[in-house]
N, CA and C atoms as an extended XYZ file, in Angstrom:
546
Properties=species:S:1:pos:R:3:atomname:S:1:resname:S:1:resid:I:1 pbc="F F F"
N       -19.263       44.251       33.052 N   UNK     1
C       -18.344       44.994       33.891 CA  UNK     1
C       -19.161       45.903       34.808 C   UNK     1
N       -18.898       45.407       36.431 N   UNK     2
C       -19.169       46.982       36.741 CA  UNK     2
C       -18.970       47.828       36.851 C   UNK     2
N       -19.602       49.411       37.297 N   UNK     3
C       -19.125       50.923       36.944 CA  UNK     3
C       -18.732       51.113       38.037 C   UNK     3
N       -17.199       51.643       37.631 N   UNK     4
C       -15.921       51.660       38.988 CA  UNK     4
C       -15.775       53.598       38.710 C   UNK     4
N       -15.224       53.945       39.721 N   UNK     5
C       -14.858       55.085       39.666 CA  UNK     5
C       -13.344       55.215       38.666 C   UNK     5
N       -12.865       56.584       38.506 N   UNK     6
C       -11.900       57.113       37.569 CA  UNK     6
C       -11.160       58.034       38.816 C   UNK     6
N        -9.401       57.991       38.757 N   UNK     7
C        -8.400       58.763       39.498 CA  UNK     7
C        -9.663       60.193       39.719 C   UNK     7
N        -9.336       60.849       40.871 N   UNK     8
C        -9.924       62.956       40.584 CA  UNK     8
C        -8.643       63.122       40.129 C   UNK     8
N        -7.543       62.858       39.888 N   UNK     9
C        -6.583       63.808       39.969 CA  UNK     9
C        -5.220       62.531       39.154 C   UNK     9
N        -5.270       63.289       37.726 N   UNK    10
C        -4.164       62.526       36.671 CA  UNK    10
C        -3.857       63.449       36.425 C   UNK    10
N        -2.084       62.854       36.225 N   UNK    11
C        -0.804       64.201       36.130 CA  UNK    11
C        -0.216       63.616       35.102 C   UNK    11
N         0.189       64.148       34.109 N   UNK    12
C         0.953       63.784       32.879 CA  UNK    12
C         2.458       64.313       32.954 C   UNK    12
N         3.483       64.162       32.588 N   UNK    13
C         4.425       65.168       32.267 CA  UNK    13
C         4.303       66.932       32.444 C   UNK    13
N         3.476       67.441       31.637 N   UNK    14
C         3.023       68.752       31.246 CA  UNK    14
C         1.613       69.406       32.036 C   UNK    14
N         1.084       68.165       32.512 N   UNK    15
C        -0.369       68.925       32.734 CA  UNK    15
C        -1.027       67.755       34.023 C   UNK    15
N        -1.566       68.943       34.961 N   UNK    16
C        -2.160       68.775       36.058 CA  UNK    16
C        -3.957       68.537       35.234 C   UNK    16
N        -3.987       67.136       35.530 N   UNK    17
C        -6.301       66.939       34.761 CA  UNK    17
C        -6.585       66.262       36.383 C   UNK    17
N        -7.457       67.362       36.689 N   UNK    18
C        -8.482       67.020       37.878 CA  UNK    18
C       -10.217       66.952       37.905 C   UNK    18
N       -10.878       66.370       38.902 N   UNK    19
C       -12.083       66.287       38.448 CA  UNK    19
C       -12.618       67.972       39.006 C   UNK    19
N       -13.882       68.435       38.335 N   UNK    20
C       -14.169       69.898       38.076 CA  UNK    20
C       -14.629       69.948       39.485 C   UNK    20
N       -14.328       71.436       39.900 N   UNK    21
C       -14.899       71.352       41.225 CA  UNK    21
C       -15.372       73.067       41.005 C   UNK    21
N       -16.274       72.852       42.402 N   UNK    22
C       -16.717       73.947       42.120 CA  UNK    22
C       -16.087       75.552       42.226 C   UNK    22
N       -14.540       75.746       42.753 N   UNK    23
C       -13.821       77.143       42.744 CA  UNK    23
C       -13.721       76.924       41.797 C   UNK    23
N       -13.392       76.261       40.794 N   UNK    24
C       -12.978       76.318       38.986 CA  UNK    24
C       -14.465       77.167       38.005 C   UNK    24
N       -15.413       77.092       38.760 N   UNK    25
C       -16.484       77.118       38.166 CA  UNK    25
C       -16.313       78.915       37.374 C   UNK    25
N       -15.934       79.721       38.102 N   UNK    26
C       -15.604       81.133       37.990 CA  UNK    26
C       -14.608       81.358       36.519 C   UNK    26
N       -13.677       80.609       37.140 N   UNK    27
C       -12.441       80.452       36.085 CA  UNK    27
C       -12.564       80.419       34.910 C   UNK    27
N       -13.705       78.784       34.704 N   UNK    28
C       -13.632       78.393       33.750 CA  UNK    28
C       -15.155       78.807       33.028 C   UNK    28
N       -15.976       79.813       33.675 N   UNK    29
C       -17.249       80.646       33.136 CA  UNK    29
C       -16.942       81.361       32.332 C   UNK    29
N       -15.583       82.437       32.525 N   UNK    30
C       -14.761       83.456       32.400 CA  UNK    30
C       -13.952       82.946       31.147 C   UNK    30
N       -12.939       82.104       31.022 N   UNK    31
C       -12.505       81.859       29.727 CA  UNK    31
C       -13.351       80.940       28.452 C   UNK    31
N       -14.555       80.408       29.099 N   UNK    32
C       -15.576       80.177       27.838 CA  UNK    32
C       -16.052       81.011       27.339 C   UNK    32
N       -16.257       81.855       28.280 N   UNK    33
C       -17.215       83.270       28.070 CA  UNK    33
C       -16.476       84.478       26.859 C   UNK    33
N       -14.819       84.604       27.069 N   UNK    34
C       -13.828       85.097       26.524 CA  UNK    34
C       -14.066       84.589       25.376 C   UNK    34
N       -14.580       82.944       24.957 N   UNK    35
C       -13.828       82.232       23.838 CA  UNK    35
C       -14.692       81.867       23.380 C   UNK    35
N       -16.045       82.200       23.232 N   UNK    36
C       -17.732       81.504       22.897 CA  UNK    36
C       -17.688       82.076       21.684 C   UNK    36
N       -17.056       82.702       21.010 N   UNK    37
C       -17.230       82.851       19.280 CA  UNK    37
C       -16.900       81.158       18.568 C   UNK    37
N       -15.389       81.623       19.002 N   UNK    38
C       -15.072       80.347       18.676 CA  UNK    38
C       -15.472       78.369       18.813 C   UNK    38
N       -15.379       78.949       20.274 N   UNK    39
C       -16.299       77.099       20.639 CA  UNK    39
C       -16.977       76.945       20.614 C   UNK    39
N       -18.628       78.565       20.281 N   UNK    40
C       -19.805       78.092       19.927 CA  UNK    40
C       -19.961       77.609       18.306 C   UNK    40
N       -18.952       77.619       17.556 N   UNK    41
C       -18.814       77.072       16.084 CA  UNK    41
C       -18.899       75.714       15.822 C   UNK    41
N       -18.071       75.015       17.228 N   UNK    42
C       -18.280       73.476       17.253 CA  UNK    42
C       -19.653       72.858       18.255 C   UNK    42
N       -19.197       73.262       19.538 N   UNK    43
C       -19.739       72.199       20.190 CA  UNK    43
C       -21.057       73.130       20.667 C   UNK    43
N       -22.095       72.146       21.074 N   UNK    44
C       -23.478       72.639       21.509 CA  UNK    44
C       -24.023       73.059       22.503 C   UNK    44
N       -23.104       72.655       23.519 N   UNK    45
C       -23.782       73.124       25.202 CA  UNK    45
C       -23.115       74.243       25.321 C   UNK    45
N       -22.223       75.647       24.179 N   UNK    46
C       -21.851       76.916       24.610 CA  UNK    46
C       -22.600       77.242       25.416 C   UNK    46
N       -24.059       78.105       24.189 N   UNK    47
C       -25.083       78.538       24.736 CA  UNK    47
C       -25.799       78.550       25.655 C   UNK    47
N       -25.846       77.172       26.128 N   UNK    48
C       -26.446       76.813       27.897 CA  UNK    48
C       -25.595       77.149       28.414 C   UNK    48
N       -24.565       77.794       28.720 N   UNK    49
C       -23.287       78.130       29.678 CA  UNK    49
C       -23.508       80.102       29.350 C   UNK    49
N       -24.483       80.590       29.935 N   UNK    50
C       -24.712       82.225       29.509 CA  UNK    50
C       -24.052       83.106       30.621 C   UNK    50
N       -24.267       81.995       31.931 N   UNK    51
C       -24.371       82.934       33.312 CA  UNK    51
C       -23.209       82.109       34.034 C   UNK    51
N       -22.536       82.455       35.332 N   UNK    52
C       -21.877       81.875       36.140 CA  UNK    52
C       -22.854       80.953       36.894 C   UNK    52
N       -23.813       80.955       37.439 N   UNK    53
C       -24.486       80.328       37.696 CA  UNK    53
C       -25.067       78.970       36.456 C   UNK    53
N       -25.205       79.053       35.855 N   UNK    54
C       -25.167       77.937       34.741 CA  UNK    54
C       -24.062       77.477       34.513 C   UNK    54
N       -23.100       77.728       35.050 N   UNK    55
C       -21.422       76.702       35.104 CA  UNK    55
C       -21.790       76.145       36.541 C   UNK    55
N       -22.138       77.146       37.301 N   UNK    56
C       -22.022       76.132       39.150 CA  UNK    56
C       -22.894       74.984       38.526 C   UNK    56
N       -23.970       75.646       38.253 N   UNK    57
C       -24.981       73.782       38.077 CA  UNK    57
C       -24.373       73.017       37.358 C   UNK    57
N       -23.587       73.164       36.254 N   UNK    58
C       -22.753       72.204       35.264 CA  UNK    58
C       -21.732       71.707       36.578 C   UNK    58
N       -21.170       71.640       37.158 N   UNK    59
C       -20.015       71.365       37.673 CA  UNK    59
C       -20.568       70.826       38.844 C   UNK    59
N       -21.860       71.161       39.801 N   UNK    60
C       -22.273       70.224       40.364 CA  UNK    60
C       -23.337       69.258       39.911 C   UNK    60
N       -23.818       68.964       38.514 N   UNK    61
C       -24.198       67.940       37.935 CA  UNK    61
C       -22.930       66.795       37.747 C   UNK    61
N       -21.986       67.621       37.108 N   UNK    62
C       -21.132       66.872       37.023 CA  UNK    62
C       -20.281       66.093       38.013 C   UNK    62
N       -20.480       66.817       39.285 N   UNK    63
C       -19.997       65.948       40.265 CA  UNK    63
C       -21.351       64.682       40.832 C   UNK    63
N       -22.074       64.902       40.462 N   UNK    64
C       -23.213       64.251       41.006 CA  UNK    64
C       -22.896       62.924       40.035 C   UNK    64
N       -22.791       63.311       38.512 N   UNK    65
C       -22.548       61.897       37.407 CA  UNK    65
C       -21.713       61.323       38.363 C   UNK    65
N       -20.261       61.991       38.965 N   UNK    66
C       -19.189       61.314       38.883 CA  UNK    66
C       -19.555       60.335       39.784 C   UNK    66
N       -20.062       60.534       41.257 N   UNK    67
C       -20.482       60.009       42.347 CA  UNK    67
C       -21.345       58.370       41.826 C   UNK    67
N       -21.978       58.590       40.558 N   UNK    68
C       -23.170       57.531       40.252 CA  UNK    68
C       -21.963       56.927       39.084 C   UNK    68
N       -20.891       57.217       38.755 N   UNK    69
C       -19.816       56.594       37.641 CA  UNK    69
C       -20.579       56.808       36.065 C   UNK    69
N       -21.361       58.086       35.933 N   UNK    70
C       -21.784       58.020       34.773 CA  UNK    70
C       -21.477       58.919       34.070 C   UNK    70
N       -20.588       59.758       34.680 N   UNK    71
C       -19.711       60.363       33.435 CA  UNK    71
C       -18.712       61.207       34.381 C   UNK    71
N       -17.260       61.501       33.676 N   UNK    72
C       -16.349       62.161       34.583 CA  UNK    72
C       -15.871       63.072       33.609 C   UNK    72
N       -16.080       64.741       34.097 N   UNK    73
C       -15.449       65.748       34.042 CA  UNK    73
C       -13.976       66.393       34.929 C   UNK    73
N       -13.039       66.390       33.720 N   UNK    74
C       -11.979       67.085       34.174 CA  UNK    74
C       -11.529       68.162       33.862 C   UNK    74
N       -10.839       69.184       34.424 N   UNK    75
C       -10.425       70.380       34.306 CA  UNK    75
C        -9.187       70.186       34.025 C   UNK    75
N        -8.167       70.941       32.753 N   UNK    76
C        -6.651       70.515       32.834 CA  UNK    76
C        -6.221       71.630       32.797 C   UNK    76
N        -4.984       71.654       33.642 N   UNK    77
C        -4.027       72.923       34.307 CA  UNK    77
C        -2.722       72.542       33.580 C   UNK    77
N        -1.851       73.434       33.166 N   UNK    78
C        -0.980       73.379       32.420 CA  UNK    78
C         0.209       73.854       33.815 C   UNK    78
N         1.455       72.393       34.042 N   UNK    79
C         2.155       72.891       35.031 CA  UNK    79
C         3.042       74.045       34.627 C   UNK    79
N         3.898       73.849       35.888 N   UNK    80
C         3.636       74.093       36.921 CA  UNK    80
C         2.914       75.179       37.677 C   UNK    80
N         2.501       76.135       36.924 N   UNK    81
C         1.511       77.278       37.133 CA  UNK    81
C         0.658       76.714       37.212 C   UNK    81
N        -0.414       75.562       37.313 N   UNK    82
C        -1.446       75.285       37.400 CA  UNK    82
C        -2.192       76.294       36.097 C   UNK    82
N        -1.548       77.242       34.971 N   UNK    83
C        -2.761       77.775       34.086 CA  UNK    83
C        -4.023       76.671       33.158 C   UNK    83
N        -5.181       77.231       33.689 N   UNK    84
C        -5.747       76.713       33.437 CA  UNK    84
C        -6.217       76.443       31.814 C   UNK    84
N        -6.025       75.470       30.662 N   UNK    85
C        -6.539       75.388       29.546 CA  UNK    85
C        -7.915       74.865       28.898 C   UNK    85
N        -8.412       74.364       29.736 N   UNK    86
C        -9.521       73.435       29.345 CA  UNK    86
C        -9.971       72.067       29.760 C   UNK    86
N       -10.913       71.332       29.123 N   UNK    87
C       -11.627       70.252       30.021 CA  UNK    87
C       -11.710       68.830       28.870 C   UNK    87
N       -11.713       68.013       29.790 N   UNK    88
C       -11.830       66.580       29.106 CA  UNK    88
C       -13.018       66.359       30.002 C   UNK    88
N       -13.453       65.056       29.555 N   UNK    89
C       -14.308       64.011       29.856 CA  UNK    89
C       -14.383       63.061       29.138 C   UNK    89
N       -15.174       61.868       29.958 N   UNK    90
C       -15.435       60.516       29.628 CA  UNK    90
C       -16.955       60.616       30.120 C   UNK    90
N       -17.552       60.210       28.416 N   UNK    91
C       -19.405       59.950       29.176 CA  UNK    91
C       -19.758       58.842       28.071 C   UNK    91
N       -21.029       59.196       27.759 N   UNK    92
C       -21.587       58.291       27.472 CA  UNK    92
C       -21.231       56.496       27.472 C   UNK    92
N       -20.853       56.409       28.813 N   UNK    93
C       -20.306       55.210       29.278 CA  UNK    93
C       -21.837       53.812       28.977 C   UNK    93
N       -20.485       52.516       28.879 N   UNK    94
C       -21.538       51.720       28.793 CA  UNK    94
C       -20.500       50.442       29.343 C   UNK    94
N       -21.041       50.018       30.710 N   UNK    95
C       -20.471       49.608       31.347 CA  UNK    95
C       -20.328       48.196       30.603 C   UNK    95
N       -21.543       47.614       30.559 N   UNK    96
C       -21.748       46.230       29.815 CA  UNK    96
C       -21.041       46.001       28.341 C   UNK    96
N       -21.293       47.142       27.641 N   UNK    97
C       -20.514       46.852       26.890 CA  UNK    97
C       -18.515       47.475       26.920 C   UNK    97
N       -18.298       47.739       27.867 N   UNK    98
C       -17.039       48.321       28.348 CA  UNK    98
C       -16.472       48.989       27.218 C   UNK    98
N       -17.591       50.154       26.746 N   UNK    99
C       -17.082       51.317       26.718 CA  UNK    99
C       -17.437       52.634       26.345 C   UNK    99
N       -17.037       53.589       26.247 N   UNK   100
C       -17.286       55.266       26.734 CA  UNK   100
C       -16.662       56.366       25.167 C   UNK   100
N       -17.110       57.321       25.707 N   UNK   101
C       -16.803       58.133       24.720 CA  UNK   101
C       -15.970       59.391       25.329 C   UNK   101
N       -14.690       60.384       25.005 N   UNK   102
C       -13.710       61.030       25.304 CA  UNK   102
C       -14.474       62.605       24.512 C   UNK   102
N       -14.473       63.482       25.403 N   UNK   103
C       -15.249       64.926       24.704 CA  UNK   103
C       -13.792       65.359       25.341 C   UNK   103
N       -14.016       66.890       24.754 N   UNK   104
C       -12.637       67.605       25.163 CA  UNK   104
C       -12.764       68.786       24.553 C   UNK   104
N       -12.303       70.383       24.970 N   UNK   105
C       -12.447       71.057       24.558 CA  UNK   105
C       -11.127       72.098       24.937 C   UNK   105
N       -10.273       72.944       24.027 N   UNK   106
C        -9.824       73.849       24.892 CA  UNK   106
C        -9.307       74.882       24.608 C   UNK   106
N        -9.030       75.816       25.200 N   UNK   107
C        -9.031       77.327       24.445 CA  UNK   107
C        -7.954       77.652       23.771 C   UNK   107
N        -8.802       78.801       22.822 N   UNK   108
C        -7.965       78.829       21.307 CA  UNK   108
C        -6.443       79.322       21.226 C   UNK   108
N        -6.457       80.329       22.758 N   UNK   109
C        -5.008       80.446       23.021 CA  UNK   109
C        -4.093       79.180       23.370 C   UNK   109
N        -4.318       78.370       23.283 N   UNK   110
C        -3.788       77.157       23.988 CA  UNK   110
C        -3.496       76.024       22.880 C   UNK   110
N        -3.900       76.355       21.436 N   UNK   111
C        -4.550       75.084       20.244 CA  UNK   111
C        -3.025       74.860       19.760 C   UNK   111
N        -2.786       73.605       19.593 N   UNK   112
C        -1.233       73.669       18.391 CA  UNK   112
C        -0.522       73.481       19.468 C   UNK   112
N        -0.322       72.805       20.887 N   UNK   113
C         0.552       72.813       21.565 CA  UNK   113
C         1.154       71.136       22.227 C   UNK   113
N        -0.257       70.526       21.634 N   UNK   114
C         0.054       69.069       22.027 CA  UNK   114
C        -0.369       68.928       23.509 C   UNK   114
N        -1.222       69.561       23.955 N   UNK   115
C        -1.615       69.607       25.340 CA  UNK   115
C        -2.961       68.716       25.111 C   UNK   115
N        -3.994       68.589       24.594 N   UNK   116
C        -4.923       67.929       23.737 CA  UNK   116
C        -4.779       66.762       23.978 C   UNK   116
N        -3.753       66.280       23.110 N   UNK   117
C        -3.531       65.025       22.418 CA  UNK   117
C        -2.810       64.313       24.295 C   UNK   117
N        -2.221       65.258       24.992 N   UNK   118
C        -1.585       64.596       25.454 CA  UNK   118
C        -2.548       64.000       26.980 C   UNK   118
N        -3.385       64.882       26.794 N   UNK   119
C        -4.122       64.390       28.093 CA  UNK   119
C        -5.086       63.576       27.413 C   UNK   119
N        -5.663       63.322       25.990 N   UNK   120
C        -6.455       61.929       25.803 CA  UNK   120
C        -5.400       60.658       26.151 C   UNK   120
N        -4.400       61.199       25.434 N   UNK   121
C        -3.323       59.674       25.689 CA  UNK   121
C        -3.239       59.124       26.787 C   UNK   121
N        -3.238       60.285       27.993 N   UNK   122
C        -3.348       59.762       29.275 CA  UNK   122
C        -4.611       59.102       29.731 C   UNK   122
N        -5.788       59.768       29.451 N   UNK   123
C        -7.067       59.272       30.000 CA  UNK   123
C        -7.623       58.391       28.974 C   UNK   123
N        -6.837       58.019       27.805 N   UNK   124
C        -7.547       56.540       27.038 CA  UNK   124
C        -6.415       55.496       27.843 C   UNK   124
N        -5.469       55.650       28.159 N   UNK   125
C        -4.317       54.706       28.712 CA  UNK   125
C        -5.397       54.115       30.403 C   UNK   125
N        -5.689       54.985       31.006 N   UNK   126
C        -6.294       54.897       31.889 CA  UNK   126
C        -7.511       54.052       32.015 C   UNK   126
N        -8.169       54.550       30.807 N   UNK   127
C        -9.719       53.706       30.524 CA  UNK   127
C        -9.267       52.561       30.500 C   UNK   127
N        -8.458       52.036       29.812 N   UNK   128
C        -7.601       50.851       28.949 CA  UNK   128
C        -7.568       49.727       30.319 C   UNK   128
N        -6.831       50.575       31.030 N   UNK   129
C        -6.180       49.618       32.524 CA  UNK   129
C        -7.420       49.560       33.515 C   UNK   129
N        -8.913       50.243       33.293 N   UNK   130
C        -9.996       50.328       34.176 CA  UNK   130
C       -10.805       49.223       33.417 C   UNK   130
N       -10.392       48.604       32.690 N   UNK   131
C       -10.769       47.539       31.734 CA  UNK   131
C       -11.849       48.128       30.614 C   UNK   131
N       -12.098       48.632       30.503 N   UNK   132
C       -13.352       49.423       29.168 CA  UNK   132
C       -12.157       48.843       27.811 C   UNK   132
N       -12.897       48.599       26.711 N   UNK   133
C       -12.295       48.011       25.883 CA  UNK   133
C       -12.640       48.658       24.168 C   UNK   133
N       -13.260       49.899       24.277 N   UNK   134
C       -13.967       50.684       23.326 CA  UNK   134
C       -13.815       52.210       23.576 C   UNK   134
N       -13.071       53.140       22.783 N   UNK   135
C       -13.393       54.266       23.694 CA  UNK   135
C       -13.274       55.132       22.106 C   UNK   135
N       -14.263       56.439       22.067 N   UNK   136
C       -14.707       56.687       20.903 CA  UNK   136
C       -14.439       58.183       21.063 C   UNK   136
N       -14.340       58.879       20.353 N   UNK   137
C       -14.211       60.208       20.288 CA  UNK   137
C       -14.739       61.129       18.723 C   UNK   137
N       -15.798       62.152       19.310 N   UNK   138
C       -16.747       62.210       18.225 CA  UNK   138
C       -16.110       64.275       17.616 C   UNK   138
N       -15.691       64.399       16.957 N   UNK   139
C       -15.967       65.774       16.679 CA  UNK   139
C       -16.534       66.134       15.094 C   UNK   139
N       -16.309       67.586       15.638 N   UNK   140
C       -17.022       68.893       14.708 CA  UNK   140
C       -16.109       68.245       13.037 C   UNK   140
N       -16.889       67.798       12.122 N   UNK   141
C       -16.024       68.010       11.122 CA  UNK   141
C       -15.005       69.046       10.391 C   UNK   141
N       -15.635       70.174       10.911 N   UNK   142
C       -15.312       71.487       10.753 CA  UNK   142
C       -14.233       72.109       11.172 C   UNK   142
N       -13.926       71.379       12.696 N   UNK   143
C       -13.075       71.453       13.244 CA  UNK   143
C       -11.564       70.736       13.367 C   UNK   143
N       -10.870       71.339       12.537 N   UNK   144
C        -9.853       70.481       11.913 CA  UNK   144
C        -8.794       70.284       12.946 C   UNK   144
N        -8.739       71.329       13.782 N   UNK   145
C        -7.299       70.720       15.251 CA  UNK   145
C        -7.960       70.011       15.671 C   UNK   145
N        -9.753       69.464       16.322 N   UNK   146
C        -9.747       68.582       17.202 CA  UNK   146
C        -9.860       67.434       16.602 C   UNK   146
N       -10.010       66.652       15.055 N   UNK   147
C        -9.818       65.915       14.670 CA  UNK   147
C        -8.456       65.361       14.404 C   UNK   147
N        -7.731       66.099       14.837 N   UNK   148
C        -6.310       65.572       14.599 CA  UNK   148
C        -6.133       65.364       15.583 C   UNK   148
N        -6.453       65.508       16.870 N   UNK   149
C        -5.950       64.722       18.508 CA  UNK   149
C        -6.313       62.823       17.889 C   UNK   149
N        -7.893       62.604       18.302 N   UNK   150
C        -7.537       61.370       17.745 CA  UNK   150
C        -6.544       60.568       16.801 C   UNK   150
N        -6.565       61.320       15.238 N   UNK   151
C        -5.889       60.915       14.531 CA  UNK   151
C        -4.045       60.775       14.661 C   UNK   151
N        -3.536       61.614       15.723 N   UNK   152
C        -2.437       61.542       16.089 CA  UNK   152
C        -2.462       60.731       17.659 C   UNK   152
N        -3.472       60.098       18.094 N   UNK   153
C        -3.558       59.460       19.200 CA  UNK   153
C        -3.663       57.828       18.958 C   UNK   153
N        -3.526       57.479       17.636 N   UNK   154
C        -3.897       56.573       17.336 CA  UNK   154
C        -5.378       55.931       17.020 C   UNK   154
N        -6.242       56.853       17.315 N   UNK   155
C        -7.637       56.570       17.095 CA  UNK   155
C        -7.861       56.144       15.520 C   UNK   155
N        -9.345       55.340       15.486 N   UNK   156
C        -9.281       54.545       14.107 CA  UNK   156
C       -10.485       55.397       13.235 C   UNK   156
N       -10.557       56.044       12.386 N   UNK   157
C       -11.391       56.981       11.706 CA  UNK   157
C       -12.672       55.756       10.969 C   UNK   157
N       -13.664       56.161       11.796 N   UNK   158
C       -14.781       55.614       11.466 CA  UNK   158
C       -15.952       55.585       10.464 C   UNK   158
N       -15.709       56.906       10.631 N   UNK   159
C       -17.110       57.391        9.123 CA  UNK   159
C       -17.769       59.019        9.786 C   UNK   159
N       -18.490       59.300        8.857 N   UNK   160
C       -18.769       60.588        8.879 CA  UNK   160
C       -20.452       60.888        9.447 C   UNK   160
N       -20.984       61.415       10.197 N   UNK   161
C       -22.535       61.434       10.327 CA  UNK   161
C       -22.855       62.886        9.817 C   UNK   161
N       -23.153       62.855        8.400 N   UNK   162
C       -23.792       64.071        8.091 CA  UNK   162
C       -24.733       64.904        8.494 C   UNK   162
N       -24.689       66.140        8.728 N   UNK   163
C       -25.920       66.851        9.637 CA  UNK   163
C       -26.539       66.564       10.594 C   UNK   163
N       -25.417       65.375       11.657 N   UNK   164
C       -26.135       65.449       12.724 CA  UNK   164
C       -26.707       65.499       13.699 C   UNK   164
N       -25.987       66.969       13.920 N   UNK   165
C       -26.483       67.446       14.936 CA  UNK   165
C       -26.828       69.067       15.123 C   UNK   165
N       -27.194       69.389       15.657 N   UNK   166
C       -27.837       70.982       15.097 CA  UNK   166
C       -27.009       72.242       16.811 C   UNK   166
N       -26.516       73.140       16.280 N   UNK   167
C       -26.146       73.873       16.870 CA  UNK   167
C       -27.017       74.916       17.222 C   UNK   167
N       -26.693       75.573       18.347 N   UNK   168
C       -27.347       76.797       18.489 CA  UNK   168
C       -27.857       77.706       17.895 C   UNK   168
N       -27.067       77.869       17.022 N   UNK   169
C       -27.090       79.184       15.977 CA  UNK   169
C       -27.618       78.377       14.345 C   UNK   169
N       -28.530       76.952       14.562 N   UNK   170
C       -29.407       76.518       13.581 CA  UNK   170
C       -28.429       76.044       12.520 C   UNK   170
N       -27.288       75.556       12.773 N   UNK   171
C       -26.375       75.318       11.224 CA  UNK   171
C       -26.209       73.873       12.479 C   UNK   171
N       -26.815       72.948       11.541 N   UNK   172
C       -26.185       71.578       11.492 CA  UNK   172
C       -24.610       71.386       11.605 C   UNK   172
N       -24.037       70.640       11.940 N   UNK   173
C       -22.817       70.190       12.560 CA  UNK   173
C       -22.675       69.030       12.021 C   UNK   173
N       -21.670       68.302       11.065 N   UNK   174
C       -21.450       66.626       10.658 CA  UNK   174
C       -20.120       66.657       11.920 C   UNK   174
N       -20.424       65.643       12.069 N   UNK   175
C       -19.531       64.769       13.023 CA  UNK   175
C       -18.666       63.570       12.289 C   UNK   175
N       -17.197       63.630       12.925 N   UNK   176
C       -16.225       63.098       12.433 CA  UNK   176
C       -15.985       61.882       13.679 C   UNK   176
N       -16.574       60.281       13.580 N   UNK   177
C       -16.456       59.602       14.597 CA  UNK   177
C       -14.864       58.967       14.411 C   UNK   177
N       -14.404       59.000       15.768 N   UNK   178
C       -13.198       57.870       15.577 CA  UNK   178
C       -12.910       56.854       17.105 C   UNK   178
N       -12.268       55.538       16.405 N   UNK   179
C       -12.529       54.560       18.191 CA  UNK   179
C       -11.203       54.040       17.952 C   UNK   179
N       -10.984       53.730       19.520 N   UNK   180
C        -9.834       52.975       19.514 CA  UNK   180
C        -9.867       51.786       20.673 C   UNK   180
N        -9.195       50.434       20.059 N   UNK   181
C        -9.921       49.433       20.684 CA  UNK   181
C        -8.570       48.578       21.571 C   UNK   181
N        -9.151       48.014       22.515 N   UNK   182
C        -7.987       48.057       23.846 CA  UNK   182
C        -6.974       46.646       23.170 C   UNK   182
């Protein structure tokens, strides 16, 4: 298969998911920054996110992946206020073998609302019809709401990778893999 581009801009029922641009960069420095107790518990690139300037470069790396189809960052806005909750993506793509992996993260004021679950449903539905035929989603074992998006998305619970991966703050992380197949 070759590597095709992804919509900038998927609308669900509930929620505006666009690709990250750089006025968001402020926004979304500001409510990681608010919420880095918490999301530095799971995921690993908190810590590289210290300064506003270390979000601009994230967000124009990330537009640079998108341009080359090697990975797509989205920002999701909760309508019709456009409030902003948090970010999806699709990376570790593999064109040949048609398929990618779904990251996602989003703030703790926001957890328990089905906003999560509802924008993977949209952007695995999407992968699905862009023909990719594998799409995987890896979290924090620890982290018990984001393992339940897959598991209520239909995703297929794979197995467990003990210790591995190491966080900032030196405490290993097991990862909870799950895939779902087109």
């Amino acid at each position: 298969m070759s590597p095709k581009g992804l919509p900038r801009i998927i609308e669900t029922h509930d929620l505006l998911i666009r690709q990250v641009r750089e006025e968001d960069a402020a926004l979304m420095f500001q409510e990681i920054d608010d919420d880095r107790e918490r999301l530095g518990r799971f995921l690993p690139w908190v810590d590289s996110i210290k300064t506003l300037k270390d979000e601009i470069n994230f967000v124009r790396d990330a537009q640079k992946k998108w341009l080359k189809c090697e990975q797509f960052n989205y920002a999701i806005f909760l309508k019709p206020n456009l409030y902003y909750v948090g970010n999806i993506s699709v990376h570790s793509l593999n064109w040949d073998d048609e398929s990618a992996e779904i990251g996602y993260w989003i703030l703790g004021k926001q957890e328990g609302k089905g906003l999560m679950l509802e924008s993977v449903n949209r952007l695995t539905q999407i992968l699905f019809h862009e023909g990719l035929h594998r799409i995987q989603i890896r979290c924090d074992a620890e982290n018990i709401r984001s393992t339940k998006v897959p598991e209520r998305a239909g995703f297929h619970f794979e197995g467990m990778l003990l210790n591995e991966q190491k966080l900032a703050q030196g405490i290993f992380r097991s990862t909870m893999c799950f895939s779902k197949t087109k």
